[in-house]
C-alpha positions as CSV (number, residue, x, y, z in Angstrom):
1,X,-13.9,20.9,-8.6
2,X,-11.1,20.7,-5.9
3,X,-7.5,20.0,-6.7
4,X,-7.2,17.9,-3.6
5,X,-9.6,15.9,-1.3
6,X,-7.2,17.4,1.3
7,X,-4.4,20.1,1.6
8,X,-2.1,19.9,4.8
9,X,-0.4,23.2,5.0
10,X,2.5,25.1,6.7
11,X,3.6,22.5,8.3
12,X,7.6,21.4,9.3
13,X,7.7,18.0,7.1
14,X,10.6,15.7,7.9
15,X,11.6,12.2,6.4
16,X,14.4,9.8,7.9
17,X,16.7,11.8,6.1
18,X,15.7,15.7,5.6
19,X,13.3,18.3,7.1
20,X,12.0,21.0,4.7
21,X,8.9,23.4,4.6
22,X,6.2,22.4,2.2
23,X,2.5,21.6,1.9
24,X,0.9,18.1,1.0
25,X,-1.7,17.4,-1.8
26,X,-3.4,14.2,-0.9
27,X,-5.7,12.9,-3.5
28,X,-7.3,9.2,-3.5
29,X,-5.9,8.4,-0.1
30,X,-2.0,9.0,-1.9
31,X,0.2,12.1,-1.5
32,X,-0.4,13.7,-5.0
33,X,2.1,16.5,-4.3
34,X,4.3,18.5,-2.6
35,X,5.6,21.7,-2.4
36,X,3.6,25.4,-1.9
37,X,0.9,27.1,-3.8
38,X,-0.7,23.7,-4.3
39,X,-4.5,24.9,-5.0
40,X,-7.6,24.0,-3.5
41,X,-8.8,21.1,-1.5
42,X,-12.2,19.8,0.4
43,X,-10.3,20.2,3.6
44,X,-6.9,22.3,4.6
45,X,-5.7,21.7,8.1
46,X,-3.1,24.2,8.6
47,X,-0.3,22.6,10.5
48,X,1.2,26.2,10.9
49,X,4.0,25.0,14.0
50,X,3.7,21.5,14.0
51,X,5.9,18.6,12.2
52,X,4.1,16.7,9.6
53,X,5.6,12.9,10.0
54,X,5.1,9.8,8.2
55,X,2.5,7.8,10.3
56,X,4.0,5.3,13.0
57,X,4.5,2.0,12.1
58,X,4.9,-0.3,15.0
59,X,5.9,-3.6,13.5
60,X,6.1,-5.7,17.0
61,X,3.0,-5.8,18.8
62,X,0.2,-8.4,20.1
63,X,-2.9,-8.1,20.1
64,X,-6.6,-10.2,20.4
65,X,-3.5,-13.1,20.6
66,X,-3.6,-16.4,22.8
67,X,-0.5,-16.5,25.1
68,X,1.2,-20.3,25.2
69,X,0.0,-20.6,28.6
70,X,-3.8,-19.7,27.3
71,X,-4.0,-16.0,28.2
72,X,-5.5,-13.6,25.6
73,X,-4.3,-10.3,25.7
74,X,-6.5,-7.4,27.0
75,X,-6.8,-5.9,23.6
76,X,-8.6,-6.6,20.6
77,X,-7.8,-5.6,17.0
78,X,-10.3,-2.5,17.6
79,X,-9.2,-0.8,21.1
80,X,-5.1,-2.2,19.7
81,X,-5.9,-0.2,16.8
82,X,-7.4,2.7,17.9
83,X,-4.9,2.8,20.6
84,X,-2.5,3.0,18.6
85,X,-3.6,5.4,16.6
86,X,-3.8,8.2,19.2
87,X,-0.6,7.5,19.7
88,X,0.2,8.2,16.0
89,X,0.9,4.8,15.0
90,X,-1.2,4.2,11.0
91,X,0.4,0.5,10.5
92,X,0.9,-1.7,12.6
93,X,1.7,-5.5,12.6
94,X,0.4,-7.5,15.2
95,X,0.7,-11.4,15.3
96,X,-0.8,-14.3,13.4
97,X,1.0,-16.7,16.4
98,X,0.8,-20.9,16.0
99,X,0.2,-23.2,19.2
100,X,1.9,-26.7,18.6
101,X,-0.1,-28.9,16.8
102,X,-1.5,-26.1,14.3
103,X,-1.6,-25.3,10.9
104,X,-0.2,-22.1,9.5
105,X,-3.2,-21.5,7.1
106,X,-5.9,-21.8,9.9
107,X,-3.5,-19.3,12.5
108,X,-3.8,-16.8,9.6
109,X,-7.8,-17.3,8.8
110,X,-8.5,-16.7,12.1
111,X,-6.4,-13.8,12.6
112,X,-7.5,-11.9,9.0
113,X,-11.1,-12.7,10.6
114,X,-11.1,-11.3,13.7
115,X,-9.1,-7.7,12.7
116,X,-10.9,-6.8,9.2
117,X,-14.3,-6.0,10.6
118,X,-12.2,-4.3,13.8
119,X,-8.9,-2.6,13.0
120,X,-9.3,1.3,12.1
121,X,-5.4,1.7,11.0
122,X,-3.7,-0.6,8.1
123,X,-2.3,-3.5,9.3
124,X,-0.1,-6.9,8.3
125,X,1.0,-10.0,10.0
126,X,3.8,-11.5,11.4
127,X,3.5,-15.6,11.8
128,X,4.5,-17.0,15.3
129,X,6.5,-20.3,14.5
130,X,6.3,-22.7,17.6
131,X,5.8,-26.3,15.4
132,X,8.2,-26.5,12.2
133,X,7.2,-29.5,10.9
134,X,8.4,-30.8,7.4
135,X,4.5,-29.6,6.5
136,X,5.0,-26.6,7.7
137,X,8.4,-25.6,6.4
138,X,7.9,-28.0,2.9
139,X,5.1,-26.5,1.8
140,X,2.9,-24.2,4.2
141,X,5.3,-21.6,5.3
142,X,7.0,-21.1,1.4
143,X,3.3,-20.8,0.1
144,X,2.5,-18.3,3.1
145,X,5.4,-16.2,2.2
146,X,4.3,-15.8,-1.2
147,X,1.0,-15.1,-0.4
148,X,2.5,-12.0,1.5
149,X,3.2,-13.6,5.1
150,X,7.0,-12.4,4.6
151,X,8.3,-12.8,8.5
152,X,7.8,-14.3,11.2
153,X,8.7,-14.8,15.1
154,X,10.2,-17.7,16.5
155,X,11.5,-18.3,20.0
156,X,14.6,-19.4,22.0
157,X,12.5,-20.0,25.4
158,X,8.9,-20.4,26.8
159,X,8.6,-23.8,26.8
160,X,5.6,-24.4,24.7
161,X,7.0,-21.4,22.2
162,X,10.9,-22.8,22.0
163,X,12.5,-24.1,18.8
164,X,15.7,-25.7,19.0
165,X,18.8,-24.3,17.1
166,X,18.2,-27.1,14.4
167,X,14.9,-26.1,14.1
168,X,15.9,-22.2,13.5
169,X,18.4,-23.9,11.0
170,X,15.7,-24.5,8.6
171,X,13.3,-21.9,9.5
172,X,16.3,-19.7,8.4
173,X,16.8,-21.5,5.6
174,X,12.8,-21.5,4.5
175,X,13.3,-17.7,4.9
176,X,16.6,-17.0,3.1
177,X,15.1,-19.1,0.4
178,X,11.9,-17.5,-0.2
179,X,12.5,-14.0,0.6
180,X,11.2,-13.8,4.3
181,X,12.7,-12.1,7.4
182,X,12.6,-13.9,10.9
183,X,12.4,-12.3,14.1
184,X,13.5,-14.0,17.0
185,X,13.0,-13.9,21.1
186,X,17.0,-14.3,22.0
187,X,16.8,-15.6,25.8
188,X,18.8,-18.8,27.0
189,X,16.0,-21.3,28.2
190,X,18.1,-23.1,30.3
191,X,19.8,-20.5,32.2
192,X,16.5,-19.2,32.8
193,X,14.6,-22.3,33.9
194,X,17.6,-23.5,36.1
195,X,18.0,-19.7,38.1
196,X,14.4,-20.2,38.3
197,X,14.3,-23.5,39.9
198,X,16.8,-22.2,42.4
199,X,14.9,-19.2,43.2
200,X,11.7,-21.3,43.8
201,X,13.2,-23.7,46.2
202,X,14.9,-20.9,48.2
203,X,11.4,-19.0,48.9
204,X,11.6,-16.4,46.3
205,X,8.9,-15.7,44.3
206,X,7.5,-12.2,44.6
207,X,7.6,-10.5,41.1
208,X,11.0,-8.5,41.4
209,X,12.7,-12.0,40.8
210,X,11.6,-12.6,37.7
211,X,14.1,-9.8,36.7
212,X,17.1,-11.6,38.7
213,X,15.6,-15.2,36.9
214,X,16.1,-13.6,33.3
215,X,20.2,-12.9,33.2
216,X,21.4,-10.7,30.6
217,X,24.1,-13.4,30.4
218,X,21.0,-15.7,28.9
219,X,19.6,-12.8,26.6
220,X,23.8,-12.2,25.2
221,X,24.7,-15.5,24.7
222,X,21.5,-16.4,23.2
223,X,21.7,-13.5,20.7
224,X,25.4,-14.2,19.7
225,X,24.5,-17.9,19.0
226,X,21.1,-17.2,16.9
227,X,23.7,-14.7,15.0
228,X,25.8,-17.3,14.7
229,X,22.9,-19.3,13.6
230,X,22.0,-17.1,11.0
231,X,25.8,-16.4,9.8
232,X,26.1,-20.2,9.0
233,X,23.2,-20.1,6.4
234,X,23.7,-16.7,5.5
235,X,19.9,-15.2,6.6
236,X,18.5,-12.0,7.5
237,X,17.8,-12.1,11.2
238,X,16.2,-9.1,13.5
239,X,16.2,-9.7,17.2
240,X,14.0,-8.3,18.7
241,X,13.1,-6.2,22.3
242,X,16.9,-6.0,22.8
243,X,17.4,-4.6,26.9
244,X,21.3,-6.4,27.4
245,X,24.1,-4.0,26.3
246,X,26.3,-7.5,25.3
247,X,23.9,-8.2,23.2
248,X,23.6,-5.0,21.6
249,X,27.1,-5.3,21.0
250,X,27.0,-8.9,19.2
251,X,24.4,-7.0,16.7
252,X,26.8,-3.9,16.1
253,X,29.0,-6.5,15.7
254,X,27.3,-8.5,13.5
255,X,26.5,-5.4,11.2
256,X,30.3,-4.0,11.3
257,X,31.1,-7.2,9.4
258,X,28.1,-7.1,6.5
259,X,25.9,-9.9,8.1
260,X,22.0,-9.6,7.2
261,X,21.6,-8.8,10.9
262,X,18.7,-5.8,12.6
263,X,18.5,-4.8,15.7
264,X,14.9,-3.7,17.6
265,X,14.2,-2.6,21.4
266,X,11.3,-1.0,23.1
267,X,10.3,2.0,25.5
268,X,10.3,-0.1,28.6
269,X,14.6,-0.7,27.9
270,X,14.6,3.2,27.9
271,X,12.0,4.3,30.8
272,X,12.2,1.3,33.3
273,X,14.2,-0.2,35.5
274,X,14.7,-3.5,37.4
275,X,13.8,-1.5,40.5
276,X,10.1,-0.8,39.0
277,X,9.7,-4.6,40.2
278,X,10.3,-4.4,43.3
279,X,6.8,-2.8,44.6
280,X,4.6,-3.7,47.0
281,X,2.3,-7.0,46.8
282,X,1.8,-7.9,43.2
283,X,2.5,-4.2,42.1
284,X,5.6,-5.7,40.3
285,X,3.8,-7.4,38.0
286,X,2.7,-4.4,36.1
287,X,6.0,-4.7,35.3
288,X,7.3,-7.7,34.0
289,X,8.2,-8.5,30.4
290,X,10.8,-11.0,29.1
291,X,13.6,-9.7,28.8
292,X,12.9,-7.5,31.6
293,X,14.3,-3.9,32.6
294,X,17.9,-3.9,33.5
295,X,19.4,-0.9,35.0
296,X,20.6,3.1,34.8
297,X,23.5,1.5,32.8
298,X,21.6,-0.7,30.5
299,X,19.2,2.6,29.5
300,X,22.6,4.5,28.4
301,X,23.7,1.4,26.3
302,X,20.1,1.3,24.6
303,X,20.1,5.2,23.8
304,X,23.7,4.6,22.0
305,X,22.0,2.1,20.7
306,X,19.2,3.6,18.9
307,X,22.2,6.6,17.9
308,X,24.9,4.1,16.8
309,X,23.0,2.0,14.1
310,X,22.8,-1.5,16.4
311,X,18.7,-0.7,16.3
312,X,17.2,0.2,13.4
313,X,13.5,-0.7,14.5
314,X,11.7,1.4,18.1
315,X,9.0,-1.1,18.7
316,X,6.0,-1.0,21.3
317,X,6.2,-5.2,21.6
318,X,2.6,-4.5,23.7
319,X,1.7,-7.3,25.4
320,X,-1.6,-6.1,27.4
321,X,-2.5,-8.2,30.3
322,X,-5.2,-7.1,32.9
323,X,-4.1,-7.0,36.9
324,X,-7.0,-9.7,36.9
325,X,-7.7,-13.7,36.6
326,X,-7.9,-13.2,33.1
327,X,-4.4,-11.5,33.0
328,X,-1.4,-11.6,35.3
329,X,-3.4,-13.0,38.0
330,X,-4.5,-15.9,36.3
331,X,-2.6,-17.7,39.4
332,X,-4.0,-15.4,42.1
333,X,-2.4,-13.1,44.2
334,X,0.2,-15.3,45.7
335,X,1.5,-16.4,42.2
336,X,4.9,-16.4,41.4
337,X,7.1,-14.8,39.3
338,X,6.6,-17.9,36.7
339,X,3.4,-17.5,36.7
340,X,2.6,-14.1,36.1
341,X,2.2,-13.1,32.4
342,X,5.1,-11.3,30.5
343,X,4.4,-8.4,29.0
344,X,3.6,-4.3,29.5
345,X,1.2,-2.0,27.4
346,X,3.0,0.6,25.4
347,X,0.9,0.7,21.9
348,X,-0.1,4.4,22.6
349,X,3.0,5.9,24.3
350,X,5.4,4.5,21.8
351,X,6.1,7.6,19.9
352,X,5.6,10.1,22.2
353,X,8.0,8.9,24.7
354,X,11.0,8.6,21.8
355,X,9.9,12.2,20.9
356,X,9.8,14.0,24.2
357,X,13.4,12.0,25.7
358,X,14.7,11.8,22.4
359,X,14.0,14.4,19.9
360,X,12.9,16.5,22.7
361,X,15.8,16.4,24.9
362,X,18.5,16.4,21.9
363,X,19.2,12.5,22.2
364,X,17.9,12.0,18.8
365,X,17.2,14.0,15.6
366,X,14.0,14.2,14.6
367,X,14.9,12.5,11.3
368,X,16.8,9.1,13.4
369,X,13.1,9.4,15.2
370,X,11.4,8.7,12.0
371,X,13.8,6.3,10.8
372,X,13.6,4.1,13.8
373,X,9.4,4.6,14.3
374,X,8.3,4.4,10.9
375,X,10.8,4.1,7.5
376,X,13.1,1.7,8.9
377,X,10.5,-1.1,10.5
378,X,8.4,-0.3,6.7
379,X,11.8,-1.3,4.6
380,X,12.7,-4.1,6.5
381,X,9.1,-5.3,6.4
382,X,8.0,-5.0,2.8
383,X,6.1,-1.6,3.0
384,X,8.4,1.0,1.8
385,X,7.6,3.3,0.0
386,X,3.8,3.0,0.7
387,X,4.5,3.2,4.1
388,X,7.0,5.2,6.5
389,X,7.3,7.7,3.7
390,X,6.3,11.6,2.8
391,X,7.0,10.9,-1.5
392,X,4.1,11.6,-3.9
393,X,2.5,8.0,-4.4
394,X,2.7,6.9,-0.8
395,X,-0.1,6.2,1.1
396,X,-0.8,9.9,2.8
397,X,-0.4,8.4,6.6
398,X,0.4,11.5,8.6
399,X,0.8,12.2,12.1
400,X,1.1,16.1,13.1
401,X,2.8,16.6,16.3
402,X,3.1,19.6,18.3
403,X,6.0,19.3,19.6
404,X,5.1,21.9,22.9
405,X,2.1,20.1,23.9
406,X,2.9,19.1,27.4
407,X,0.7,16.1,28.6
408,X,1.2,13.8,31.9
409,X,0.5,10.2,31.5
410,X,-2.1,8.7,33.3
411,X,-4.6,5.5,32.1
412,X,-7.5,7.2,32.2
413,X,-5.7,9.6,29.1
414,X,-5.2,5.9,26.9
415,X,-7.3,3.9,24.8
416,X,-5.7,0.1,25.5
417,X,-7.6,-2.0,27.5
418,X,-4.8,-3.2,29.7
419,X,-6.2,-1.1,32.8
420,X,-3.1,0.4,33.9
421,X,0.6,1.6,32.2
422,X,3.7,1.4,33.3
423,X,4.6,5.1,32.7
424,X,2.1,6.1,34.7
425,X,2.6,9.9,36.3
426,X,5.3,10.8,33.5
427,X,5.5,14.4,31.6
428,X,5.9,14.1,28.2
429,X,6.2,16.6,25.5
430,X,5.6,16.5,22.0
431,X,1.6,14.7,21.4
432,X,0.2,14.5,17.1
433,X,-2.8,16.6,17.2
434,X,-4.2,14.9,13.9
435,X,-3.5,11.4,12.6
436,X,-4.6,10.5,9.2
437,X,-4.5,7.5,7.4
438,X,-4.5,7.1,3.7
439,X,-6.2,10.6,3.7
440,X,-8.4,9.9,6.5
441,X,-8.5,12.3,9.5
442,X,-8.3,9.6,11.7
443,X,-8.3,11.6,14.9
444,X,-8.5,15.2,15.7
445,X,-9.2,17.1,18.9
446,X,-8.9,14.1,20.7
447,X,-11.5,12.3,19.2
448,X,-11.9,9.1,16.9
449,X,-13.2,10.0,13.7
450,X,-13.4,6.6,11.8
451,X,-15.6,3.5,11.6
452,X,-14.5,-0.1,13.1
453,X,-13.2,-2.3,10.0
454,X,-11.7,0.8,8.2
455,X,-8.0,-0.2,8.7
456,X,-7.1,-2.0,5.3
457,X,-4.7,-5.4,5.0
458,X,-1.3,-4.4,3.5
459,X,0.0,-7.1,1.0
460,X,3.7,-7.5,1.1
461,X,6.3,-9.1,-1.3
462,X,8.8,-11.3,-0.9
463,X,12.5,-9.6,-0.9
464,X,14.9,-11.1,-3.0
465,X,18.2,-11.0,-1.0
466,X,21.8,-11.3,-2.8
467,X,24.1,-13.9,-1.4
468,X,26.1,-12.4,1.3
469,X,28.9,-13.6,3.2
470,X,28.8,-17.7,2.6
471,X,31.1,-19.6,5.4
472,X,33.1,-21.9,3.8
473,X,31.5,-25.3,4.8
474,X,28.6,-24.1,3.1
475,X,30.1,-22.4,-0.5
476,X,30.5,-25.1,-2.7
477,X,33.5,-23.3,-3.9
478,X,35.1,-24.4,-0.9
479,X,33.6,-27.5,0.8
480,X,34.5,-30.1,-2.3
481,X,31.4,-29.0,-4.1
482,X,28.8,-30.5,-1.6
483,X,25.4,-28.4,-2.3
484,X,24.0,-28.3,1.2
485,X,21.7,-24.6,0.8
């Protein structure tokens, strides 16, 4: 009998804080051990010049998901999946997102029945919070936290997605309380709607406005006041696809003076521009996300960034939409800028863009690049040490990268079905030739080697947070005793 069901050996292994030569013993879909000399297996795959990394874990993405303005995205939990894991990505947490009106329980039934029978790679959910009604934050959200729902989105703009800030008040609260994390879309309604409105009435509505209509004015002040927010009650907050260098600045802020408060951003902050917009006929739609590409300057700010501690979490935030009537174009081809969906594919390319300009290029070390794709968004999401880690008793999710492979990016190379990306015509170095997933070769030689429905649902605990930093209207030491958290 075989020591191991698999042996991965000679590789280059590296963790989000060392890199070391060893082999891995996987037994039962776990790493059973490390080191050299290990034994026998049912498979070896000599990674002889390749880095053995913890599997991806892209903890902001949407997929098979109903936009507010009743666009699904391009991608089911199958092709989102398997997308993602050529890309390297072995857990990934999509969106479980409530439409006004609906119940929390029923947004998660659907959601766990439409990606068990579909996803190949292990997945959670996040919860989309649109309607916090006392139902939903007396009793449905605290029992879907400890049923394992522990974080959720909320929103600062769309206008059948926004909350008000006395509404993220007590969705703080419900969170601080039972051990959940929010996320929230930091972007200044107002501003936006009124620059809108202006643009409209002048005549200009191609695309490349919807950059100008989305200030990094509205995305800094809303991020310093939903830190503010979350200072008041004292609550772990992340905010999420950060592209504004003032706001990256309130979060390294925030974090220089203890507050519970992360950081994400995404490849488009890092590989686009503004100026990506501005293409001809509806070409700058491929383009548009909220908040939207800023500048050469911005990029710098976000690579500091991702070196500096503001970001702990690298995120995809894919948000497919076809160049069709069932995507972008739902208005036609003379829409307008407000009426083209937000939102650029990136599932896939994740990873292997960080790598090659980051690791590749010296921005990064290859152990802040496994921090930011995989250990850090697994902590702060419940799945460490099962996830995002190379220790004997995590699950064995492996990606091995060769870091020389040399690939140019084109769609027809990707497994989304968005029909187009953004990085389209880019070289990239640095590609996993072998993803595996609890054990299972997941893809080799550029093939899918797993059934539909073989991805498994990862149940996740609440966190229990000490107090931190109280203000002092709300420490009963020093507000006359009143009890008001």
């Amino acid at each position: 009998m075989s020591d191991f069901d698999l042996i991965v050996r000679g590789g280059t292994l590296a963790t989000a804080s060392e890199t070391f030569a060893a082999d891995i013993g996987v037994r039962n879909g776990c790493i059973a051990a490390l080191g050299t000399n290990l034994g026998t297996a049912v498979r070896v795959i000599d990674a002889e010049g390749l880095f053995v990394l913890p599997g991806g874990v892209d903890a902001h993405c949407h997929v098979e998901q109903e936009s507010s303005t009743r666009i699904w995205t391009a991608d089911d939990f199958y092709s989102g999946s398997v997308s993602a894991a050529f890309g390297g990505t072995t857990t990934f947490l999509p969106f479980a997102a409530q439409h006004r009106g609906q119940s929390l329980r029923d947004v998660v039934k659907d959601a766990q029945e439409r990606c068990g029978p579909k996803a190949v790679i292990d997945y959670a959910f996040h919860l989309i919070i649109s309607d916090p009604t006392a139902q939903i934050l007396g009793q449905e959200l605290p029992a879907l936290i400890q049923d394992g729902y522990t974080s959720f989105k909320v929103y600062m703009t769309y206008d059948q997605l926004k909350i008000d800030d006395r509404q993220i008040l007590d969705v703080l609260c419900v969170a601080r309380d039972y051990g959940a994390t929010t996320m929230i879309h930091a972007e200044n309604n107002d501003v936006i709607g009124w620059i809108s409105e202006r643009l409209l009435d002048r005549g200009y509505g191609a695309p490349k406005y919807h950059a100008v209509s989305h200030p990094r004015i509205a995305e800094s002040e809303a991020t310093s006041r939903a830190i503010q927010l979350a200072r008041l009650v004292d609550s772990k907050l992340l905010i999420v696809h950060v592209s504004a260098p003032e706001a990256a600045e309130a979060i390294l802020a925030a974090r220089n003076m203890g507050l519970k408060i992360y950081g994400e951003t995404c490849p488009q902050y890092l590989f686009l521009t503004a100026e990506d917009l501005d293409r001809d006929g509806m070409e700058g739609a491929k383009f548009c996300c909220s908040p939207p590409p800023r500048d050469a300057a911005g990029q710098e700010a976000i690579w500091r960034g991702l070196k500096n501690d503001t970001f702990q979490v690298f995120s995809s935030d894919h948000a497919p939409y076809r160049m069709d009537e069932t995507g972008k174009l739902k208005h036609g081809a003379g829409a307008t800028f407000k009426q083209i969906a937000n939102g650029v594919p990136g599932l896939e390319l994740r990873l292997a863009l960080l790598f090659s300009e980051g690791v590749g290029k010296g921005r990064l070390t290859l152990n802040e690049f496994v921090a930011l794709t995989a250990a850090n968004p697994a902590k702060i999401y419940g799945l460490h040490p099962r996830k995002g880690s190379l220790a004997v008793g995590a699950d064995a999710d492996l990606a091995l990268w060769d870091p020389k492979w040399q690939r140019t990016v084109t769609y027809d190379m990707l497994h989304d079905n968005a029909g187009y990306t953004p990085y389209e015509g880019m070289t990239i170095t640095g590609w996993p030739r072998f993803v595996i997933s609890r054990g299972r070769v997941v893809v080799e030689d550029e093939a899918l080697q797993v059934e539909r429905g073989s991805g498994s649902y990862l149940q996740r605990k609440p966190e229990i947070v000490a107090d931190g930093l109280r203000e002092p209207e709300l420490d009963p030491a020093r507000n006359f005793g009143a009890g008001l958290l």
